[in-house]
ZAMARGU-4260 file (C-alpha; in steps of 0.2 Angstrom, whole numbers, plus 5000, padded with zeros to 4 digits):
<rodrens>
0) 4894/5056/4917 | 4904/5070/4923 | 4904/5064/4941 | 4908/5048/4934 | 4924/5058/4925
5) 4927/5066/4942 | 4926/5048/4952 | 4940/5040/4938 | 4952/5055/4939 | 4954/5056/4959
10) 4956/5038/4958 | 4970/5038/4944 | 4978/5052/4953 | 4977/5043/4970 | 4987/5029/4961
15) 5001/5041/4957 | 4999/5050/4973 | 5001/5032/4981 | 5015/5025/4973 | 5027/5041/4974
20) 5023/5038/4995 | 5028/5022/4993 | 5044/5025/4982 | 5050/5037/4992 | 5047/5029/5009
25) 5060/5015/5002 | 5072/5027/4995 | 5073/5035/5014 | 5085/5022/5018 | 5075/5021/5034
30) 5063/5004/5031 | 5049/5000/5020 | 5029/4998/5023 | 5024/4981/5031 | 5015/4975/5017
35) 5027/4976/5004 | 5040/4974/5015 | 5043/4954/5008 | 5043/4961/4989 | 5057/4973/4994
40) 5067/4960/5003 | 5065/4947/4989 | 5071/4959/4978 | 5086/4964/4985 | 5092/4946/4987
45) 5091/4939/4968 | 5092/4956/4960 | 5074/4958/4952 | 5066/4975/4949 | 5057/4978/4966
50) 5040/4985/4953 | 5040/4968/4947 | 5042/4958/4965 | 5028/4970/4970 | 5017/4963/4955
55) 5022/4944/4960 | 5018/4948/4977 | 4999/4957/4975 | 4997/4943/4962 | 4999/4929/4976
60) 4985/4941/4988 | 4972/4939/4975 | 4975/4921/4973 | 4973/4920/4992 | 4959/4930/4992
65) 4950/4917/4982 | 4957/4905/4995 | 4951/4912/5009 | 4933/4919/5000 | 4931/4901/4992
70) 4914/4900/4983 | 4910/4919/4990 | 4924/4925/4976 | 4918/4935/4963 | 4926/4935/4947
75) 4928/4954/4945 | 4942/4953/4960 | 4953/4947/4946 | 4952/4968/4940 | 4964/4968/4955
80) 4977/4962/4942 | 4980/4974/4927 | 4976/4986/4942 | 4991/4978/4951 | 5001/4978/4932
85) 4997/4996/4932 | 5003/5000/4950 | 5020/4990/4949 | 5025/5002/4935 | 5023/5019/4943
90) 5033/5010/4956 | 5046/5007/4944 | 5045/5025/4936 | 5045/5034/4952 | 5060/5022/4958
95) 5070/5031/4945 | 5069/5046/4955 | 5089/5051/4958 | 5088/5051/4977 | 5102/5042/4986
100) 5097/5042/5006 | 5118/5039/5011 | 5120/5056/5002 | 5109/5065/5015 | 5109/5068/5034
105) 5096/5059/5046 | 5085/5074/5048 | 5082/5075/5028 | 5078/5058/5027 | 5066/5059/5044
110) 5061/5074/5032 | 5055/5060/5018 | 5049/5048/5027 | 5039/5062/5035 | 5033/5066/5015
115) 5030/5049/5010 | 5019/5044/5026 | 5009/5061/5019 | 5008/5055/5001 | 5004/5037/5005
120) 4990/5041/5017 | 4982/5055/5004 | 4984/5041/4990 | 4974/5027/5001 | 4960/5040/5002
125) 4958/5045/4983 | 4956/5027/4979 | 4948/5019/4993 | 4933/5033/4993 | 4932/5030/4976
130) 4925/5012/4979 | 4933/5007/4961 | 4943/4991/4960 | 4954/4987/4978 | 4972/4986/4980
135) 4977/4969/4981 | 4986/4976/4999 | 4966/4984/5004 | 4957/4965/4997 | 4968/4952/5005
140) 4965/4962/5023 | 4946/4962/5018 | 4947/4942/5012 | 4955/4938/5030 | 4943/4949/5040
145) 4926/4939/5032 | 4937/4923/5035 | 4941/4926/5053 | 4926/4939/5059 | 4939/4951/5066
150) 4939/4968/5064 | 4947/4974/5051 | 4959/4984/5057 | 4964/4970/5069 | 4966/4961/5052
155) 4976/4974/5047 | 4988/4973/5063 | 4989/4955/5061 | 4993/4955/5043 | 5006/4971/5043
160) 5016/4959/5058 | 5015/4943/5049 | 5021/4954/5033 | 5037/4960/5046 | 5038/4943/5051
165) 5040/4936/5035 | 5053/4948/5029 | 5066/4948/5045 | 5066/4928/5044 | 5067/4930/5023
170) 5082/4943/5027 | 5090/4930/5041 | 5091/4915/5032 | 5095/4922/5013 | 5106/4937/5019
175) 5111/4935/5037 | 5102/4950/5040 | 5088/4960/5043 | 5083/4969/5025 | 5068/4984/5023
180) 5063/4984/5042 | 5069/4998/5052 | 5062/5015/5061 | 5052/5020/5044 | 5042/5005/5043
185) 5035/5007/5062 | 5031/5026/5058 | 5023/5023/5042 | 5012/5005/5052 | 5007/5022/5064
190) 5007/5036/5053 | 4997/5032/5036 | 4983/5027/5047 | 4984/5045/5056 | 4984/5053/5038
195) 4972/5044/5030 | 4961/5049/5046 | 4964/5068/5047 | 4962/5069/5025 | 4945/5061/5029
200) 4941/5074/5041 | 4946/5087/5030 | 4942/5082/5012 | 4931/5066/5012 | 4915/5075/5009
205) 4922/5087/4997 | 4929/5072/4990 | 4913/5061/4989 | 4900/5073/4984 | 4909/5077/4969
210) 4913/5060/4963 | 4895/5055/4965 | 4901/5042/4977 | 4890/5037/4996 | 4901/5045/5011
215) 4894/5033/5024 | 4904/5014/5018 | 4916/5012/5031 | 4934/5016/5027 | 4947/5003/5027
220) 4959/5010/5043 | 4975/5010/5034 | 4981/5003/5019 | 5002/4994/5012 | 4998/4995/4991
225) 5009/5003/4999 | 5012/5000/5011
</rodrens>
C-alpha cells in the first residue's frame, strides 16, 4: 500500500512538474513544444483559453488512437480523458503566472526556456515511470508506432514535424503568419529528450524501487503533454 501511495504522489507531482515546463516554455515568448504547437496556434486566432484548446486537442489523440489501434483498443485508454481534463487546468492555473516575455531581455528568456526544457523533461519521467494512465501526447505516438512498426522515437520525430507542419500552415492561412514556432520549439524537440535521459540516469532507480514500479519497460524517448 505504501508504495502504491509513493507510485500516485510522484505521478501527481510529475503533472504539476510538467505543466509549469510547458506554461513557461509558451510564456518565453520564444516558441512552444511541437505537440501542442496546433492548440496554441488555434487558440491565439479565435481567442479561446489555450488549457481548454489543449483538452480539445488531446481529446481528438485519443479518438485517433482508437482509429489507428482499431479492435486492439482498450477501453481504459479513455482514463486519458479526465486525465487530459485534469492536465488542461494546471495549464490554465500556471498560465496565470504574471510573466510577460516583452518585459525582459533575450538572455532571461533563453534563461526560461532553459527552465522549462528542465521541468518538462523531469515531469515526463515522474509520470511515464510510473506506468499509470499515458498522456494523450505519450499514447497517440504509441498508437502510430504499433500502426506503422517504426520505432518509436522515429514516431516521435515524425509526429512532432507533422505537429510544426500543421501549426505554420494553420498560422499562414488564418493569420498570415507563423504563430508558436520559433528557436524554443526546436531547443525544447532536442532538449526534453536530453533531460528526460540524464534524470533517468540519475534518479530512475531511486525513483522505481520506491514506487514499487519494474525499471526495465522501455522509456518513451521524449514526450509534448507538453510538449
Amino acid at each position: 500500500m505504501k508504495k502504491k501511495i509513493i507510485r500516485a504522489f510522484i505521478y501527481c507531482i510529475g503533472m504539476v512538474v510538467l505543466a509549469s515546463g510547458i506554461s513557461l516554455n509558451t510564456k518565453t515568448g520564444l516558441g512552444v513544444s511541437p505537440i501542442i504547437s496546433v492548440a496554441y496556434c488555434v487558440s491565439q486566432f479565435t481567442g479561446f483559453n489555450f488549457g481548454n484548446m489543449t483538452f480539445l486537442l488531446y481529446a481528438l489523440f485519443v479518438a485517433a488512437q482508437f482509429c489507428l489501434r482499431g479492435k486492439r483498443s482498450h477501453w481504459y485508454d479513455l482514463l486519458q480523458l479526465p486525465l487530459s481534463l485534469v492536465f488542461s487546468r494546471l495549464l490554465n492555473l500556471f498560465g496565470m503566472v504574471p510573466y510577460v516575455s516583452s518585459e525582459h531581455s533575450l538572455f532571461f528568456n533563453l534563461a526560461m526556456l532553459a527552465l522549462a526544457i528542465v521541468l518538462t523533461g523531469i515531469g515526463i519521467c515522474m509520470t511515464v515511470n510510473m506506468r499509470l494512465i499515458p498522456n494523450p501526447g505519450d499514447g497517440i505516438v504509441q498508437a502510430l508506432a504499433e500502426r506503422t512498426g517504426w520505432k518509436q522515437g522515429f514516431a516521435k520525430n515524425v509526429f512532432d514535424i507533422g505537429s510544426v507542419c500543421v501549426t505554420v500552415t494553420l498560422g499562414l492561412v488564418l493569420m498570415r503568419r507563423v504563430v508558436g514556432i520559433n528557436i524554443g520549439t526546436l531547443c525544447a524537440m532536442l532538449g526534453v529528450g536530453r533531460v528526460v535521459a540524464l534524470t533517468n540516469k540519475l534518479f530512475k532507480a531511486r525513483m522505481c524501487a520506491a514506487a514499487g514500479v519494474a525499471e526495465d519497460i522501455p522509456l518513451t524517448a521524449k514526450s509534448e503533454s507538453a510538449e
